[in-house]
C-alpha positions, 0 to 999 in steps of 0.5 A: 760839357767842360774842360776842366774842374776850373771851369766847373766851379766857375760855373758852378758858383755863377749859377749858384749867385744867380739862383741866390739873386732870383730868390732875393728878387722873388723871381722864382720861375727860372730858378728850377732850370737853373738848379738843373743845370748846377746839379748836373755839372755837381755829378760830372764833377770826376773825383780824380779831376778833383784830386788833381785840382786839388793837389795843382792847389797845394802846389800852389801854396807851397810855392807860395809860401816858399816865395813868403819865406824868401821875401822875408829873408830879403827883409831881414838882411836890408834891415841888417844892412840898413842897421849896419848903414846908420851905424856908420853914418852915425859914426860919421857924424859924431 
């Protein structure tokens, strides 16, 4: 039906907004289609497209998080640099 658990979910949560709109417009006649079609993309979900989805996610993250800490690291020394120029300056002006 799809090629990826990317897909799934993206169709997963489409389906799932439309159903919540129907319900909210009171328009109940296309909502058991609808849900047919979510519960079955819910059972072709695989568990290990899962898992790999999930461990592409925590790759993700890590590298994430590895970019925040070199970005603050960039941070902290143009403020040592910055810190250090206005010393200078100041000694300059004085």
């Amino acid at each position: 039906m799809f090629d990826n658990l990317k897909d799934q979910l993206i169709e997963l949560e489409r389906l799932s907004i439309n159903i919540s709109d129907l319900i909210k417009d009171n328009k109940y006649e296309n909502i058991v289609e609808l849900d047919l079609k979510r519960q079955n993309i819910i059972k072709s979900i695989n568990i290990e497209h899962a898992k790999n989805y999930k461990n592409e996610l925590i790759g993700i993250f890590d590298n994430n998080n590895m970019q925040i800490k070199s970005i603050e690291n960039d941070i902290l020394e143009l403020k040592k640099k910055s810190k250090k120029s206005l010393k200078c300056f100041q000694a300059y002006k004085n």
